[in-house]
N, C-alpha and C positions, 0 to 999 in steps of 0.2 A: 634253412631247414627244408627240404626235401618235404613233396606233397604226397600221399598213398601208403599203402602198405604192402613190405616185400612179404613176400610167399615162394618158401623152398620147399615146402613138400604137402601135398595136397592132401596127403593120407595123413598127416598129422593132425589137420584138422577135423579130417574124420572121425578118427580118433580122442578128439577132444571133445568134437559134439557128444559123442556118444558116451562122453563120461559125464559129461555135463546133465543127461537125461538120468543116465543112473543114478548122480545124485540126489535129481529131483526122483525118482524112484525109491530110493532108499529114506532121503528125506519122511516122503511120506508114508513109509511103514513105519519110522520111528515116532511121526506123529500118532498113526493108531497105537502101537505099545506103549507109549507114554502114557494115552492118554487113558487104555485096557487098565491100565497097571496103578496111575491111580484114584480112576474110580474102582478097582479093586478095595483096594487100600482103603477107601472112604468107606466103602462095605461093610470090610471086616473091624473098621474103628466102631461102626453104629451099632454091629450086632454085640459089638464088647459091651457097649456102655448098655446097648439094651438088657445082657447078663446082669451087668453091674446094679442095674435098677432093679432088677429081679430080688437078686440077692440081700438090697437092701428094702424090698417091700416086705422080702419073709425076715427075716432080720425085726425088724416092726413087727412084724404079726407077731412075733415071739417075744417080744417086749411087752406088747397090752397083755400077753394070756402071762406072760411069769408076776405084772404087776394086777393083774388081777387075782392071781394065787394068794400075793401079797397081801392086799385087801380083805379078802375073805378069811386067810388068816391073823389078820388085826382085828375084824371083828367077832370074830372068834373067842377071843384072849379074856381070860380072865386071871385077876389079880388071886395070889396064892399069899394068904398072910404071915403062914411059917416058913417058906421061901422067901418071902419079902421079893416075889421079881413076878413077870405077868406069864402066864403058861396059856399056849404053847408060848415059845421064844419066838417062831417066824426067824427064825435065822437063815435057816435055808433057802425059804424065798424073798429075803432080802439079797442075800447073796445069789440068787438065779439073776434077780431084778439086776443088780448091778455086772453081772457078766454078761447081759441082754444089751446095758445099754454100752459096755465098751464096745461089743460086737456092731451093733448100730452105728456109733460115731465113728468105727473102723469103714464099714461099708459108705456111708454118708464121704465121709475123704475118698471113698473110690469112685464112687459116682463123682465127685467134683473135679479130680484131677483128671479121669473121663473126656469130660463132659470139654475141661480146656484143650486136652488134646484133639479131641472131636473140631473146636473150635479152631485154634490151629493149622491144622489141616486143610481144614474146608476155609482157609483162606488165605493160604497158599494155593489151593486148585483154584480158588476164584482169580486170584493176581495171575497164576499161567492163563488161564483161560480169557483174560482182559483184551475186550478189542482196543481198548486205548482209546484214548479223549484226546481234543484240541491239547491239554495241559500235559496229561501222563501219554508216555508209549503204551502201546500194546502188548501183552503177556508173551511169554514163548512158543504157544501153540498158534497163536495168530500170527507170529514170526514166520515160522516155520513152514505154515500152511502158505504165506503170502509166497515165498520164496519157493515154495516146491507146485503151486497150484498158477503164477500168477509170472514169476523171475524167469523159472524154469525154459519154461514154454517158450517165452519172448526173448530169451537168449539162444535156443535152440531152433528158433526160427528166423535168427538173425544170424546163425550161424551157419545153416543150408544157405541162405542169398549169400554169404561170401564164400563157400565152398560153391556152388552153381555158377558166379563170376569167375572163379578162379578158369572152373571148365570148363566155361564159354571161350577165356583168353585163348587156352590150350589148344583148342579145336579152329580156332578161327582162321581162317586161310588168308594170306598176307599176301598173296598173288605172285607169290616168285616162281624161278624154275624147280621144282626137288631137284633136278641133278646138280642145280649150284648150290644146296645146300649140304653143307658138310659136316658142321658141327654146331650146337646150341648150347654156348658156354652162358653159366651166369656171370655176370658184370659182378656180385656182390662176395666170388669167392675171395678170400687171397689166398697166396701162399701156402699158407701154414694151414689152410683148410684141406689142402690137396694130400694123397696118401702118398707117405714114404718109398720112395725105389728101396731096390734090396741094396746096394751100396749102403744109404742115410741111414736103415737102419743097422747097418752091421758097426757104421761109424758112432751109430747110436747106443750101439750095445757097449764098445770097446772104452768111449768115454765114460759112460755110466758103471765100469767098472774098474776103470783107473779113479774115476771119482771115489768109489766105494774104499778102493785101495789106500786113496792118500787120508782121508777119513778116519782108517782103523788106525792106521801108521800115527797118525796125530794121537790118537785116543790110547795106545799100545800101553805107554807107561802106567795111564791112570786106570784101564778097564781088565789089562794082559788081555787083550784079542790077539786073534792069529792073523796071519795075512787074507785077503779078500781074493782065496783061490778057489772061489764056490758062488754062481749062481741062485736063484730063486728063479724056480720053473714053472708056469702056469700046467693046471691039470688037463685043461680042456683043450688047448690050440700048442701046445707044449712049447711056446716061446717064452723068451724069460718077461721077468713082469714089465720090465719097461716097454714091450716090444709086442705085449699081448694085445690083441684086436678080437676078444670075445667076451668082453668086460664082465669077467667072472670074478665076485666077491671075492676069488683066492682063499678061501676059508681051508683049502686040503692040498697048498700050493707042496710041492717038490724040488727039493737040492739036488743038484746033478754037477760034478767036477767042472772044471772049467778045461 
């Protein structure tokens, strides 16, 4: 196995430093709106449950004042001997008294399931926000941060020293004549890396379309296709597709006679 690493094009590298930075870029504004978004979120669960308590404080206040109505009205009461029952009846504010406290034991479940959601929450924001122990990893915000504050950098500084080598190689003067130098081929191309004469591809075209031919011919009985007297034309470079060199998705490619 071969020591070092081949390099064919210099600007691909550049290129990938520089995506490698916007990641860590992007990384870290996804950190701040993650993190904008929920403590949001923990906000607007707090000021719920702080309603919630509200609602069930007044909730309470109107339960002491219906069952003190109550009260006042029992002792009130006197027994009536030709009715044989106690007057007033106090119905009314029995019946306040018990609409008071369904309203209450209503409120009291909202405050509580509240109060679990509150809870909930706020420890899922604590697990993301975990720097992590010897035992547990660290949460996603520490991730995240490590990689876009810490990865980032020391990858994109590791990847100028091999882009500034590369330059140095390029630049470097091997002490020969220039007039005997003629061509600078690379050792790693082959073949099939090299670009088609117009001959290979015309041979390339006429096979890829007897190929196409003996295809439908086979398929004829069970599909009824026609014969393959019809191309597919790229829109862009208007060579047929096998033959195009402007690698366009073909999304609004073109028939043209053969």
């Amino acid at each position: 196995m071969e020591d070092g690493v081949k390099i064919r094009n210099i600007e691909s590298l550049r290129d990938f430093s520089n995506l490698i930075a916007f990641t860590g870029e992007s990384v870290t504004t996804i950190i701040e709106n993650v993190s904008n978004y929920i403590d949001g979120v923990n906000d607007v669960l707090e000021k719920q449950l702080e309603l919630l308590r509200e609602e069930l404080e007044k909730a309470e206040k109107e339960l002491e004042k219906a069952e003190r109505a109550l009260s006042d009205c029992e002792d009130s009461q006197e027994y009536d001997e030709e009715a044989k029952e106690y007057r007033p009846s106090c119905s009314c504010e029995r019946g306040a008294v018990e609409s008071a406290w369904e309203i209450v034991s209503q409120c009291r479940a909202n405050v509580k399931a509240g109060e679990q959601i509150l809870y909930e929450c706020k420890t899922e924001i604590n697990d993301y926000k975990f720097s992590g122990s010897i035992i547990e990893p660290p949460g996603g915000h520490c991730l995240m941060e490590y990689m876009a504050q810490t990865q980032t950098p020391k990858i994109v500084e590791q990847m100028h020293e091999y882009i500034g080598h590369a330059e140095d190689v390029l630049t470097m003067d091997l002490g020969g004549d220039v007039q005997d130098v003629q061509v600078i081929s690379n050792p790693n191309v082959t073949e099939e890396d090299l670009p088609m004469s117009e001959n290979e591809r015309v041979n390339r075209f006429k096979v890829n379309i007897q190929e196409e031919k003996q295809n439908q011919a086979n398929n004829a009985q069970c599909w009824n296709l026609a014969d393959a007297n019809r191309a597919m034309r790229c829109p862009n470079c208007g060579r047929p597709l096998q033959l195009c060199i402007c690698n366009n998705l073909h999304a609004d490619i073109k028939i043209y006679s053969k």
